[in-house]
MIROFI-339986 format. One line per field, with one value per residue (C-alpha): z negated, y, x negated; residue number from 1. Coordinates in pm, whole numbers, plus 50000, padded with zeros to 5 digits. Layout:
BEGIN
zz	Z  ...
yy	Y  ...
xx	X  ...
i	NUM  ...
***
This chain:
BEGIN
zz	51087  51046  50996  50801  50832  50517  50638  50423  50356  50512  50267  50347  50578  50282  50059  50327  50400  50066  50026  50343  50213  49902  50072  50231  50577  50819  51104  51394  51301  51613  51520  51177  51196  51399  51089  50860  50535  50304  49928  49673  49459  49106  48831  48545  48196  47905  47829  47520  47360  47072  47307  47571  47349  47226  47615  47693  47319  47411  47732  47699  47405  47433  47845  47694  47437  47217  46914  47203  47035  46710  46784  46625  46438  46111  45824  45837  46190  46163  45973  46188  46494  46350  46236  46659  46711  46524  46581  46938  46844  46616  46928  47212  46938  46896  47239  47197  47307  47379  47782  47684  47423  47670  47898  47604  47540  47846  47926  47559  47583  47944  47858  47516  47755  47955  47617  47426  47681  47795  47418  47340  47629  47545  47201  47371  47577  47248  47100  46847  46764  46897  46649  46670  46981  46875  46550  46794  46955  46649  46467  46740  46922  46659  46593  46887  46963  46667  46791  47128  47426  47709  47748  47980  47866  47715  47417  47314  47385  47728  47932  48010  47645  47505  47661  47634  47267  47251  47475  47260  46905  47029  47071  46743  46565  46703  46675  46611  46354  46223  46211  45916  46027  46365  46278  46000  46317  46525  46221  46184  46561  46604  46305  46491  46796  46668  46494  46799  46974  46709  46634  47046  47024  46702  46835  47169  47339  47572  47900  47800  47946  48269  48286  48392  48748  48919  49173  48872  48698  49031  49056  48700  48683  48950  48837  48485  48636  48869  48538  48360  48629  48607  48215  48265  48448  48131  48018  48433  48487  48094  48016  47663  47453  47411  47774  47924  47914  47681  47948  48167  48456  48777  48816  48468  48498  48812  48724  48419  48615  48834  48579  48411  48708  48515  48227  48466  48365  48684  48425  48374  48721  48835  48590  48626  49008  49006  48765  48908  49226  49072  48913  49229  49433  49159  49176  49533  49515  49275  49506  49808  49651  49370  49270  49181  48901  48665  48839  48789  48429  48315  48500  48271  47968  48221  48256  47926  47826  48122  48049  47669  47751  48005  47776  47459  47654  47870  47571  47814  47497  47442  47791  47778  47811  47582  47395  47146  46825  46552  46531  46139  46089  45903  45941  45998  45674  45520  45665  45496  45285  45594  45716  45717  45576  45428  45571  45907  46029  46018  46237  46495  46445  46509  46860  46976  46844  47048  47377  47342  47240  47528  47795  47589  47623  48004  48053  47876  47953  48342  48282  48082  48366  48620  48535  48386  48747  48867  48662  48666  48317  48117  47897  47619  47651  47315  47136  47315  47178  46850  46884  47050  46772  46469  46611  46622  46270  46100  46300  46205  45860  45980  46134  46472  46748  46979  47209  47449  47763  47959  48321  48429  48147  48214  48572  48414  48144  48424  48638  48396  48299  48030  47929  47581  47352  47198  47464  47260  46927  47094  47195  46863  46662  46916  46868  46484  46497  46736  46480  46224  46360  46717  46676  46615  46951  47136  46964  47286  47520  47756  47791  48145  48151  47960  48241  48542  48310  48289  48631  48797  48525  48629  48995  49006  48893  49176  49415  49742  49892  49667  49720  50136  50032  49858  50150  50349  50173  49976  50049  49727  49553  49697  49528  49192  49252  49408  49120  48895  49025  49061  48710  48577  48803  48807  48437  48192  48116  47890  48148  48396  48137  48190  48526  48557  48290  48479  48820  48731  48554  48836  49071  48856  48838  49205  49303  49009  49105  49477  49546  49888  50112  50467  50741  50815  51141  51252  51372  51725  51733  51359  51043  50902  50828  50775  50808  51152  51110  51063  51300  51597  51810  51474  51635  51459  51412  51545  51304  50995  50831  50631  50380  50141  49807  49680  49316  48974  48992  48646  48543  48719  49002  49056  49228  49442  49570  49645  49801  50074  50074  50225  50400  50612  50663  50781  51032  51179  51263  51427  51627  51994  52070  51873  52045  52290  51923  51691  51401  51108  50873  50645  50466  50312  50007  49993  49644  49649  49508  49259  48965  48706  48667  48386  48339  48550  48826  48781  48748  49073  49244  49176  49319  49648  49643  49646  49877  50139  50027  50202  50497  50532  50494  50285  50007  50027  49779  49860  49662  49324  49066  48764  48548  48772  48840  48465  48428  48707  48593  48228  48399  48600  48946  49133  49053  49191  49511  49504  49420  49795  49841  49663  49892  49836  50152  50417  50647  50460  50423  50800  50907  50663  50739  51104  51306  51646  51481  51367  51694  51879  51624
yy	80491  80714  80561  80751  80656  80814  80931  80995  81373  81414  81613  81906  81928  81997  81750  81475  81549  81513  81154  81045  81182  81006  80643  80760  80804  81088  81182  81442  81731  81698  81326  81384  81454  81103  80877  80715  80856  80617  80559  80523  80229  80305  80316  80135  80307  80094  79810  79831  79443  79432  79537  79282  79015  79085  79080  78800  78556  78708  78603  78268  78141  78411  78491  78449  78749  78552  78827  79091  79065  79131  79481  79797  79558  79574  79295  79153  79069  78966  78713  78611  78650  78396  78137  78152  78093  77782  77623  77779  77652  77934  78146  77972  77846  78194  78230  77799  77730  77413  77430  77383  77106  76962  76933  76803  76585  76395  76362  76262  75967  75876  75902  75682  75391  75403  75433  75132  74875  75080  75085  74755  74660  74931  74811  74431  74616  74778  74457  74557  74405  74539  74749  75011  75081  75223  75381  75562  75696  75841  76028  76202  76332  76517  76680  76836  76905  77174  77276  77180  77464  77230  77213  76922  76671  76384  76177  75873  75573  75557  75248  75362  75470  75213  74969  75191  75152  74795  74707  74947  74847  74453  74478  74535  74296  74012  74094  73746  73624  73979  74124  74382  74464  74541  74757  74951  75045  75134  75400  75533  75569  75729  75957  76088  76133  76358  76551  76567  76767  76985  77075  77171  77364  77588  77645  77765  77486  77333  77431  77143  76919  77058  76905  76577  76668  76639  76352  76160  76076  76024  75722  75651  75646  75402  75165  75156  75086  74785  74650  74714  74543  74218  74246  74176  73849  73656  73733  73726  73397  73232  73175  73169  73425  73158  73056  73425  73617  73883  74089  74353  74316  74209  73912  73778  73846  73615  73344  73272  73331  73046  72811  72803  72722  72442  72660  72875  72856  72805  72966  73261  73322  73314  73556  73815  73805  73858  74107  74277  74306  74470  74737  74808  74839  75052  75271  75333  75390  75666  75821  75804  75984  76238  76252  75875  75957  75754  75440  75408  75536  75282  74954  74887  74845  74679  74410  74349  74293  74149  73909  73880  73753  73506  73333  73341  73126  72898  72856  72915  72932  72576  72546  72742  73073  73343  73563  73862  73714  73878  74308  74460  74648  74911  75279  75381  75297  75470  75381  75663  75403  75207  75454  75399  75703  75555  75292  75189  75150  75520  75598  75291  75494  75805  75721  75500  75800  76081  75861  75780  76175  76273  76105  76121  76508  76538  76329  76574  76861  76793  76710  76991  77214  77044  77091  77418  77531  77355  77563  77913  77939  77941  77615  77723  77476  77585  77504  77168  77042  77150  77020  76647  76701  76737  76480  76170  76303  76245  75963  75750  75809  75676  75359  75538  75472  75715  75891  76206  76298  76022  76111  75874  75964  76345  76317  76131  76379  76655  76530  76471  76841  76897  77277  77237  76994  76876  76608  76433  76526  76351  76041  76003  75997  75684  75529  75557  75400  75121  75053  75051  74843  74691  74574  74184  74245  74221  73917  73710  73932  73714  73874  73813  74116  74320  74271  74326  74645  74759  74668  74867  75176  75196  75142  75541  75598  75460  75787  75662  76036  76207  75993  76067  76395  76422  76254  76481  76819  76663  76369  76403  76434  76120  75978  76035  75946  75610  75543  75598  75334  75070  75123  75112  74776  74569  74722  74789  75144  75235  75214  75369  75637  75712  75683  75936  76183  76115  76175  76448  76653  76494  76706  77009  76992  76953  77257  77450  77330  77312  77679  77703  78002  78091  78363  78631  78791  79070  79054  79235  79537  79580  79652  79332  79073  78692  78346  78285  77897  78033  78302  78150  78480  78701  78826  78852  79202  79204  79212  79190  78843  78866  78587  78545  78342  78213  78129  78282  78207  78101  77896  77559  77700  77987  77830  77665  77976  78154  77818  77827  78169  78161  77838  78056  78328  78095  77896  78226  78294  77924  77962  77973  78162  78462  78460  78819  78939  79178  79057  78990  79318  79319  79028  79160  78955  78973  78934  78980  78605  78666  78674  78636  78649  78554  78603  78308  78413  78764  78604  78411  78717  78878  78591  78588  78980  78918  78626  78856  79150  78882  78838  79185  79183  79407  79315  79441  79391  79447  79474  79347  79305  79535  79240  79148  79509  79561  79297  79376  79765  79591  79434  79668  79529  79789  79996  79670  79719  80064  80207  80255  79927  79863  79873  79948  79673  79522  79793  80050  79825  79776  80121  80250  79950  79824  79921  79863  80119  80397  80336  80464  80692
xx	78567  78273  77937  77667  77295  77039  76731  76470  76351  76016  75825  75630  75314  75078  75222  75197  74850  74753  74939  74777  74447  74486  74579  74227  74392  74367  74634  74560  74821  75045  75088  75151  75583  75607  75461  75725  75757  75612  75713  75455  75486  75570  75324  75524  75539  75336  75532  75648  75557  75852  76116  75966  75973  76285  76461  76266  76429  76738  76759  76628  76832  77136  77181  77590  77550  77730  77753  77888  78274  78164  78004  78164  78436  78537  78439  78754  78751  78363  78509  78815  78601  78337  78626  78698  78395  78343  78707  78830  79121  79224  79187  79417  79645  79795  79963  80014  80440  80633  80591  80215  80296  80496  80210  79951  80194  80278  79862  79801  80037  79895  79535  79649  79799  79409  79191  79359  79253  78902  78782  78858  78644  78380  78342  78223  77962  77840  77834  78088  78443  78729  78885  78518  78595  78940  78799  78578  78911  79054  78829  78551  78897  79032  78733  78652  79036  78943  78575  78555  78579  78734  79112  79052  78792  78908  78698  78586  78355  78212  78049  77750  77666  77809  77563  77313  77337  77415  77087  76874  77039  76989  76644  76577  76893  77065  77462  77540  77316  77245  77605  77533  77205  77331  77632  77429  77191  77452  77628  77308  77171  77553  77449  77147  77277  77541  77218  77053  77377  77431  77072  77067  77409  77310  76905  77063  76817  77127  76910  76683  76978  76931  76551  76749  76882  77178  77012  76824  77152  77362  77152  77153  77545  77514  77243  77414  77724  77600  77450  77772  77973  77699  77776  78107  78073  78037  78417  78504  78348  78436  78052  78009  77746  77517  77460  77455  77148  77038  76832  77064  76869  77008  76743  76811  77210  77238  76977  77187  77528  77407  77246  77581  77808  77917  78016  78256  78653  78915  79141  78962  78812  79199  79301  79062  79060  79441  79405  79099  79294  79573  79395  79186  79536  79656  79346  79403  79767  79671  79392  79603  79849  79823  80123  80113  79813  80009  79989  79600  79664  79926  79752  79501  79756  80015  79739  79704  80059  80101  79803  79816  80225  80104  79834  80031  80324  80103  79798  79571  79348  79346  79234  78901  79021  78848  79028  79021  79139  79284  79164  79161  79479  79341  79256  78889  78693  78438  78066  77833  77677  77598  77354  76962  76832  76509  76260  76150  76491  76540  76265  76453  76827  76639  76458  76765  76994  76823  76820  77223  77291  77082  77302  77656  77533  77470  77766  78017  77897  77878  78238  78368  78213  78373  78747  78656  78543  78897  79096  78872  78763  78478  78312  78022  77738  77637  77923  78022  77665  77807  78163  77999  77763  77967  78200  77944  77784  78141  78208  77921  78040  78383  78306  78286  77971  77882  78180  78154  78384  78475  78523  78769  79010  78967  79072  79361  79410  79388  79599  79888  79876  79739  79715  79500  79259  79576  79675  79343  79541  79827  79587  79445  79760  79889  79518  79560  79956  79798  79540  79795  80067  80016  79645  79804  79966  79584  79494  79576  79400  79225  78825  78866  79124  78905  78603  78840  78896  78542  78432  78726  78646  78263  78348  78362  78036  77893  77923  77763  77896  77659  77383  77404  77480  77104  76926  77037  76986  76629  76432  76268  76570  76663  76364  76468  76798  76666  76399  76646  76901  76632  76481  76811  76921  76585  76431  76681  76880  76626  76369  76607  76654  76265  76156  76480  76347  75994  76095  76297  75953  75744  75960  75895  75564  75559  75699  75557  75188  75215  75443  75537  75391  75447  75274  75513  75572  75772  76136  76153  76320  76351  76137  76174  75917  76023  75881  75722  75809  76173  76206  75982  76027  75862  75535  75213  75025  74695  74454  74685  74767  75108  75107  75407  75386  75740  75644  75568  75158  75092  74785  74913  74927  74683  74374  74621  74785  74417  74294  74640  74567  74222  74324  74607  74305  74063  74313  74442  74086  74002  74334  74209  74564  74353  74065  74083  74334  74139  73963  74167  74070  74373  74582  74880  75065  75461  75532  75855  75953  75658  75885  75556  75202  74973  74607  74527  74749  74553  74215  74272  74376  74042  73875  74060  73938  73584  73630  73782  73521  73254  73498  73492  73914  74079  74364  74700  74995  75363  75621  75542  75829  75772  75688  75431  75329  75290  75065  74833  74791  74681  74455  74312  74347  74481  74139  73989  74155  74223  74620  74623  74644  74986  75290  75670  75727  75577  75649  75481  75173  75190  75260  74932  74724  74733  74459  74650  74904  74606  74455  74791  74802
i	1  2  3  4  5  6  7  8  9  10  11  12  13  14  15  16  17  18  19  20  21  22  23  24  25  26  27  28  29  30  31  32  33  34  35  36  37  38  39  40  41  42  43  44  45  46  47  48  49  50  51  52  53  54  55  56  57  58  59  60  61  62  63  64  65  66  67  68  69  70  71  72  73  74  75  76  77  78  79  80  81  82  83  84  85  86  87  88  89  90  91  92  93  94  95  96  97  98  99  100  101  102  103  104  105  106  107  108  109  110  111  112  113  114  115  116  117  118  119  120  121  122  123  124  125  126  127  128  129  130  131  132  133  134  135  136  137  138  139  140  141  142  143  144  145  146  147  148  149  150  151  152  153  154  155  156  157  158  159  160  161  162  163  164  165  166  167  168  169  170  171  172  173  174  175  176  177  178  179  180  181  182  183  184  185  186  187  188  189  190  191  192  193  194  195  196  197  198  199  200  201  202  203  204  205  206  207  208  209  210  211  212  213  214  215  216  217  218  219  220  221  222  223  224  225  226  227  228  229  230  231  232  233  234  235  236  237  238  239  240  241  242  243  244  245  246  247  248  249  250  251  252  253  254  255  256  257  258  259  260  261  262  263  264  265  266  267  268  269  270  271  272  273  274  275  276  277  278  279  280  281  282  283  284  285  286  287  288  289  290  291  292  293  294  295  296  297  298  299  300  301  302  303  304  305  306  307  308  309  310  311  312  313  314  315  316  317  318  319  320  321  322  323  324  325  326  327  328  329  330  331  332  333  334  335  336  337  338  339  340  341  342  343  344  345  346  347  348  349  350  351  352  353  354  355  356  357  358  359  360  361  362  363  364  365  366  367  368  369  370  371  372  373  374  375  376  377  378  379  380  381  382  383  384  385  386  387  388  389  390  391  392  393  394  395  396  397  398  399  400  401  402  403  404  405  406  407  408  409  410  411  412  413  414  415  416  417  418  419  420  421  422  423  424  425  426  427  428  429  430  431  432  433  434  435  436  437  438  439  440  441  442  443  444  445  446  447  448  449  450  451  452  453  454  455  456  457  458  459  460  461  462  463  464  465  466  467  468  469  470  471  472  473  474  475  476  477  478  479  480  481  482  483  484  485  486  487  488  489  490  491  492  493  494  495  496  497  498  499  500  501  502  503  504  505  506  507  508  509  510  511  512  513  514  515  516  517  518  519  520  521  522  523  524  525  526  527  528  529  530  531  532  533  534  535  536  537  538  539  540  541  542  543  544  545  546  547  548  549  550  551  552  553  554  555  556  557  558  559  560  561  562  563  564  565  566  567  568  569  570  571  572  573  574  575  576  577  578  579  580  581  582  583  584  585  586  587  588  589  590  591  592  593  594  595  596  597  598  599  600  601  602  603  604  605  606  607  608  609  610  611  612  613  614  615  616  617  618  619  620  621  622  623  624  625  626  627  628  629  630  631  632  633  634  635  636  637  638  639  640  641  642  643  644  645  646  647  648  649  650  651  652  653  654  655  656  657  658  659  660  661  662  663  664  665
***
């Protein structure tokens, strides 16, 4: 192998002593073939503001390009191509065959034989009866198997939304005194959330998801499912509604646990131990061994058969032990009329909506990208806010509450093999047949089932590996994921919700007001200049300070950035290890991870010139990005500090600048 090294040309003798001349630099004439060539920075064109503007919108609302197919195409496939758009499933169902149905097929029936069980158990958290919970597994499915872009996630209701809404919905109506109330809340808090998605998914605003991070809703997960979990000892423990506690909070949950020891049912204790045990074997079974997926998936209705059986021939029921009771039999009805759309319980559907559609959101969509990344193809955040969106809009009018992706049925689904959105197709249509024929089936279901349920669903949200995984890589991370969890555990969600939200912003503001910046030294034997706390052995240049900023220096940040600045000047001069060094005469800025500047950032920069002007240093830029370069020639700094004093790199800045180097020179 041959290996090539560019040099650059050196240019004439006449034209290099004019470009020293100009930098205001002289070189005897025998010296003058052994200085680097140096390359001028660029002066950038006028900016042209329209096409600025227009790269900047496009970019921040359409990074995807999503109109890119429809360039040079005819009308007709405008029109075709926009259909796709909408309902994907115009798209993939072209090339759709009966190995892939086959696939659908199989998950759709296993994910069926989980939801059944999970949503009748969902709906209790919500505060709803029973047959909601399946509505909710109908309708929202179907929808997004048409308009949804994931061939993996699975729908319907979820725990942690579901008593998200029933705590929020509660505070304002009591479901047991105030049943009509209460349900007309839910429909229309349902109805907003779905507004909420869609408006999101069509305005291109999906990044504002992102503002809750990864850390903040580990811990939220986990606090909401602790709280779930203490929910459930009411059915676990056979305390009745009107001796458990209203308040989620762990406190509350096991004061009243404790003041109504005498309530507690042998009965029921026994049956959801046994059973609780048997789902948690059967959840290990299943992670021990992938292959064995369905073993997981089918133990939750294998309990209640199992279950329902055993307290239908022992009437168990006569002995204290709560049950279901009879479910409608009937299809979802209509619930349009239902919905607040006037009056002060609009403005309550509204707030409670957004909050529920916020986390239903971030739920799905961190789901969707998951198995997406598994299988190496591509999920639009856009248009799952749309699909999630348009699903909970015409499932509040269906007698449906709030569903999204539910992560422990996509694994399932995933698992199973499902190819397309029609293993949910699959799952609806044996939701729908349940509803319409086997719902008098449930009506012995023991509650106590349906809490060993829950608690061994939510158990996976509680993702103690992550959590170590953030206190290592971020202590402050761990913060917010720790805030979060307590909020959540010792508040209420909708407290945990917000210190979340809060930490999360608290964390931006952080690093957007307090930038981090670093002294840079050179790497021996090499023209590189890096962090000195990094790269110990970097070495200083006498009488140069190299200071890099790693932020866009915007108006929250600016005096902040000249303050450090000066700070790093005026410690490099008190250093005693600098005392028989040369006097600092030049402090060079890498701007390099500058990506932005606006006229505060500017302003501040001017400052810090005429602060060093009374030091008697000099100002030197290196390497600007043109966006930051564009704005400093607008406003006129480099005739502040003289063109000469604009740098390709550090190097060149060095090479023109040090006075150790002109001395040699």
């Amino acid at each position: 192998m041959r290996l090539f090294v560019h040099k650059f040309e050196m240019p004439n003798q006449n034209d290099e002593d004019l470009d020293m001349n100009q930098k205001g630099l002289t070189f005897p004439d025998s010296q003058t073939q052994d200085v680097p060539y140096i390359h001028k920075i660029g002066v950038p064109p006028k900016p042209d503001f329209l096409k600025e503007f227009k790269t900047t919108v496009k970019e921040t609302f359409f990074p995807d390009d999503p109109l890119r197919s429809f360039k040079d195409q005819p009308k007709s496939r405008k029109i075709i191509l926009g259909l796709q758009a909408i309902f994907p499933i115009l798209e993939w169902g072209r090339s759709y065959n009966v190995k892939k149905f086959r696939g659908d097929l199989i998950a759709g029936l296993t994910i069926a034989s989980l939801c059944i069980p999970q949503d009748i158990g969902y709906s209790n958290l919500a505060n709803l009866k029973p047959q909601y919970g399946l509505y909710s597994s109908f309708v929202p499915p179907l929808i997004y198997a048409f308009m949804g872009s994931s061939r993996d996630i699975a729908i319907g209701p979820v725990a942690v939304v579901s008593l998200l809404l029933g705590t929020l919905v509660r505070s304002e109506f009591n479901p047991e005194t105030e049943q009509d109330e209460y349900l007309r809340l839910i429909f229309t808090a349902t109805f907003f959330a779905g507004i909420t998605q869609a408006t999101l998914g069509i305005l291109r605003l999906g990044f504002l998801i992102d503002f809750l991070s990864h850390a903040a809703v580990v811990g939220f997960m986990a606090g909401a499912a602790i709280t779930i979990a203490l929910q459930q000892l009411k059915g676990f423990l056979g305390i009745s509604s009107e001796n458990f506690t209203k308040e989620t909070d762990v406190i509350s949950v096991m004061k009243s646990v404790f003041k109504s020891a005498h309530h507690w049912n042998w009965q029921t204790i026994v049956i959801g131990a046994s059973f609780l045990a048997f789902l948690l074997v059967a959840k290990y079974i299943g992670k021990k061994n992938k292959k064995l997926f369905w073993v997981p998936a089918i133990a939750p209705l294998t309990s209640v058969i199992l279950s329902t059986f055993f307290v239908y021939i022992t009437h168990a029921d006569d002995d204290g032990v709560a049950i279901v009771g009879k479910i409608a039999k009937r299809i979802n009805p209509p619930s349009l009329d239902k919905i607040y759309f006037s009056g002060d319980n609009l403005l309550k559907g509204f707030r409670i909506g957004i909050e529920a559609g916020m986390i239903a959101l971030t739920e799905a969509v961190a789901i969707g990208r998951t198995f997406a990344s598994m299988k190496d193809y591509q999920v639009d955040g856009n248009k799952e806010m749309v699909a999630l969106g348009t699903m909970n809009v015409v499932g509040s009018m269906t007698s449906c509450y709030v569903a999204t992706g539910s992560f422990s049925r996509s694994a399932v689904n995933y698992m199973a093999g499902c190819q397309t959105a029609v293993s949910n197709i699959v799952m609806s249509i044996v939701v729908l047949l349940t509803v319409k024929f086997l719902t008098p089936l449930f009506e012995y279901t023991p509650n106590a089932i349906l809490a060993s349920i829950i608690i061994s669903a939510v158990i996976g949200l509680i993702d103690i590996d992550a959590a170590i995984l953030i206190w290592t890589i971020d202590k402050f991370d761990f913060v917010a994921c720790l805030g979060a969890f307590l909020g959540v555990v010792f508040i209420s969600v909708e407290k945990g919700l917000l210190i979340a939200v809060a930490i999360s912003f608290a964390k931006i503001l952080l690093q957007v007001t307090r930038p981090r910046t670093a002294v840079l030294g050179k790497i021996p034997m090499t023209s590189v200049y890096r962090n000195i706390g990094q790269y110990p052995e970097a070495n200083k240049i006498p009488g140069v300070l190299i200071v890099r900023v790693d932020s866009a220096v915007y108006f929250s940040n600016s005096n902040y950035v000249k303050e450090r600045i000066l700070r790093w000047l005026t410690e490099e001069e008190d250093d005693p290890k600098t005392t028989y060094q040369p006097k600092i005469q030049f402090l060079i800025v890498e701007l390099s991870p500058v990506t932005d500047i606006d006229t505060s950032g500017i302003h501040a920069f001017e400052e810090l010139y005429r602060s060093l002007q009374k030091r008697d240093v000099q100002l030197v830029l290196a390497n600007p990005s043109q966006q930051v370069l564009d704005k400093l020639y607008a406003a006129g700094f480099p005739d502040l500090i003289g063109e000469n004093k604009i740098f390709l790199t550090v190097a060149d800045a060095i090479h023109t600048c040090s006075p150790k180097l002109n001395h040699e020179v």
